[in-house]
C-alpha positions in Angstrom: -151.5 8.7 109.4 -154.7 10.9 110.2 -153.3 11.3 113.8 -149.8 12.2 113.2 -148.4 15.6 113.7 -148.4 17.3 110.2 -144.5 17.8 110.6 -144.0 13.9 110.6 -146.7 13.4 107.9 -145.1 15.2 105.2 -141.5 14.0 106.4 -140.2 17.1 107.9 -136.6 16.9 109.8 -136.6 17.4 113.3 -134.6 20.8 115.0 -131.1 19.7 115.3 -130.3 19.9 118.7 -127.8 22.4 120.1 -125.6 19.7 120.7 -124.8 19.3 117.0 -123.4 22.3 116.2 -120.9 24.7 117.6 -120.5 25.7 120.7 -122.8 22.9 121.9 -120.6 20.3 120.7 -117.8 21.5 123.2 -120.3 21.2 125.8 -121.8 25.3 125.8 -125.0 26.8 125.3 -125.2 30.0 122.9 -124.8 31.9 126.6 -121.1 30.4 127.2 -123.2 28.2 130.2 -122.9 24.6 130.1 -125.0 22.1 128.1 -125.7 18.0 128.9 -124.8 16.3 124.9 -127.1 13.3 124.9 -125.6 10.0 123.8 -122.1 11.6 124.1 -118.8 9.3 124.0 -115.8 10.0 124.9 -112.5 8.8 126.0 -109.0 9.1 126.2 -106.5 6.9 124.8 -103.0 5.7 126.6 -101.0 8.7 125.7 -103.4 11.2 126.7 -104.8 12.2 123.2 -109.0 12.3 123.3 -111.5 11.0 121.0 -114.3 11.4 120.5 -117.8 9.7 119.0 -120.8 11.6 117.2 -121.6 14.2 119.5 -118.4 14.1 121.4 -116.2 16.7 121.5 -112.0 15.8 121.5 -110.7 18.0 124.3 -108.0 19.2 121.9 -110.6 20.8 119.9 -112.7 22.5 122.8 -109.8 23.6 124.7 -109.4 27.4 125.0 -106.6 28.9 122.9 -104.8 31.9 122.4 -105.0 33.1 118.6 -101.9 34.9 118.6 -99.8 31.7 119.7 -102.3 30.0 117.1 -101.3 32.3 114.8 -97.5 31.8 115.2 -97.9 28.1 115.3 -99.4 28.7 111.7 -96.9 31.4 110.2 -94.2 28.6 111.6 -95.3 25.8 109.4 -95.9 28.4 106.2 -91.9 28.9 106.4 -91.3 25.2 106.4 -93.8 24.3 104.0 -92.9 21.1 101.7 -89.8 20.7 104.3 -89.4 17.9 106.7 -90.0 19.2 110.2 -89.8 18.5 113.4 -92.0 19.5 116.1 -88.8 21.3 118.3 -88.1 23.0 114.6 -91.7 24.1 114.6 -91.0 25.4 118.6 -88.3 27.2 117.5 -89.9 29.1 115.4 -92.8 30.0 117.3 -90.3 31.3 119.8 -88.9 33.9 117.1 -92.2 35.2 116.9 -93.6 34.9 120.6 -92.2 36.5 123.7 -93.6 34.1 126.5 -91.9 30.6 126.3 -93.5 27.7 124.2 -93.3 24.6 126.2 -92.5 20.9 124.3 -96.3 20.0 124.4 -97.8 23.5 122.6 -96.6 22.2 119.3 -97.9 19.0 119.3 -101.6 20.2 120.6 -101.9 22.7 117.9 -101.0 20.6 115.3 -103.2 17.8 116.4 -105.9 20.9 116.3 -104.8 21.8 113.1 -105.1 18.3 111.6 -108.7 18.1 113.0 -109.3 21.4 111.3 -107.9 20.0 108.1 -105.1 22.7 107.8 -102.3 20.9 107.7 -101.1 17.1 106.2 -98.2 15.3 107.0 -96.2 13.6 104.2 -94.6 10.3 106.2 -91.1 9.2 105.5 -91.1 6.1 103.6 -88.7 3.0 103.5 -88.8 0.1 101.1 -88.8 -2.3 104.0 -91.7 -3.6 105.9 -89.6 -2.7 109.3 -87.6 0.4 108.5 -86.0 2.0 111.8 -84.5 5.1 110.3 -88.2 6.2 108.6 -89.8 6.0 111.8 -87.1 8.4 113.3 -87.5 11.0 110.1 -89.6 14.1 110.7 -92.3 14.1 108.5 -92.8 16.9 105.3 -95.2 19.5 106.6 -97.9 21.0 104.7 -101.0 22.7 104.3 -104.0 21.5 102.9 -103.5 24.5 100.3 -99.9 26.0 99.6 -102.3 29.2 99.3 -102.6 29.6 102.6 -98.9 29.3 103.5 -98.2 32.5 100.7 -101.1 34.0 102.8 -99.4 33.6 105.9 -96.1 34.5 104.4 -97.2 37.9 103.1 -96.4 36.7 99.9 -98.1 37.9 96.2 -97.0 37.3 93.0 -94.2 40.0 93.0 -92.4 38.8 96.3 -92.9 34.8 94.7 -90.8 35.8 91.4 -88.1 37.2 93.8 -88.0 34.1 95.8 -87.6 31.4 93.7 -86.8 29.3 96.6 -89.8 30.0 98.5 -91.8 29.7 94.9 -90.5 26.3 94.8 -91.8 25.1 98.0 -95.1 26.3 97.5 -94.9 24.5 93.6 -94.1 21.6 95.3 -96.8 21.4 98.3 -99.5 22.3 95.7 -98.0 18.8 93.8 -98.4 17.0 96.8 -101.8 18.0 97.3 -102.3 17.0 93.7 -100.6 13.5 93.5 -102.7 12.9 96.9 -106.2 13.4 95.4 -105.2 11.1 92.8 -103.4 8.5 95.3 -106.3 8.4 97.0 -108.5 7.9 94.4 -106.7 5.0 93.2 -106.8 3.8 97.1 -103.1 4.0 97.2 -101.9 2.5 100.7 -100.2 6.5 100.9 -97.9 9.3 100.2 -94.8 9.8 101.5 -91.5 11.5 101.0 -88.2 9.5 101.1 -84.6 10.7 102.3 -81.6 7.7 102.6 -79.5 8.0 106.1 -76.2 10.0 105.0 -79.2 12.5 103.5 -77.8 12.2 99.8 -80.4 10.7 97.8 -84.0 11.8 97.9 -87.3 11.5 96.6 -89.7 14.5 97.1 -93.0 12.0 96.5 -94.0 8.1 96.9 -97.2 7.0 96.5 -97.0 3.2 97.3 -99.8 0.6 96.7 -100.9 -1.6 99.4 -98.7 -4.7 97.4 -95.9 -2.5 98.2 -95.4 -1.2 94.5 -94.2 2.5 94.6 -93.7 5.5 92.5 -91.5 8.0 92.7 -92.5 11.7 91.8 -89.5 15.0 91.7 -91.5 18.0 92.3 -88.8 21.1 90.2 -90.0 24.5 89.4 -87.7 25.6 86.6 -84.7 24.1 84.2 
């Protein structure tokens, strides 16, 4: 003991290395000039997606980015907040906001971004069947993490909301979702999802099912 360092004596941590934080986990030095992450791993799955190990940085995540397409991508999903989406809906409105053309792929990287960020959650479509076809071809509920940040990006206080009970009732219902998942999760629910039949008449705005394939249904309604 007499002959270690004082440091290691009394149990001090060692300096985190540059390499744990930002920007050395996407591979720069607090100069913008390159750094070597020891014991990085990295690789890229079959459809091109990265992913990455401690240390590692997804290339998704490190990628350079534009804020103001960022932006858009972000003030697109806060209009179709607690609303099944698809990724072309989500292009579409980008391209309202944007003047230089958003290819099929921006969408998709931004909200694979997004998700690592822990902005936005996808609400699954759900079938009662082990095999279901037509839930794997629904667009999935889009939300953010908190249905604040959508009124944020919407511009919208408490006046605006009152005046929009439409837009008031997507928010209400996002902010339930968020809910129902903290508890789902507690409870180790297998997930939650949202359920629409094929002609698009019957609906249920929340399913948590268990992992012995017991559901419950939840309607999400602001007002009588």
């Amino acid at each position: 003991i007499g002959s270690l360092p004082r440091r290691d004596r009394f149990g001090d941590p060692p300096r985190p290395s540059i390499s744990a934080f930002w920007p050395g986990r996407c591979g720069r030095g607090p100069t913008g000039k390159g750094v070597v992450i020891k014991g990085a791993r990295h690789r890229e799955d079959g459809d091109g997606s990265a992913e990455g190990g401690i240390g590692a940085p997804a290339r998704s995540f490190c990628a350079p980015r534009d804020p103001r397409r960022f932006l858009a991508y972000l003030r697109a999903v806060a209009a179709l907040e607690s609303q099944p989406a698809s990724f072309s809906a989500l292009t579409r409105r980008m391209q309202e906001e944007l003047t230089a053309a958003v290819g099929a792929a921006a969408v998709p990287a931004l909200h694979d971004l997004a998700g690592r960020m822990f902005l936005v959650e996808d609400q699954p479509a759900w079938s009662p069947r082990l095999r279901p076809k037509e839930a794997a071809a629904r667009a999935p509920t889009r939300h953010f993490a908190d249905p604040s940040l959508a009124a944020g990006l919407l511009g919208a206080g408490a006046d605006r909301l009152l005046a929009d009970p439409e837009t008031l009732g997507f928010l209400f219902e996002g902010q339930v979702v968020h809910d129902v998942r903290v508890y789902a999760q507690a409870a180790e629910a297998r997930g939650v999802f949202h359920y629409r039949d094929s002609k698009g008449g019957d609906e249920i705005d929340i399913v948590v099912e268990g992992h012995d394939g017991a559901w419950l249904g939840v309607e999400a309604k602001l007002g009588g």
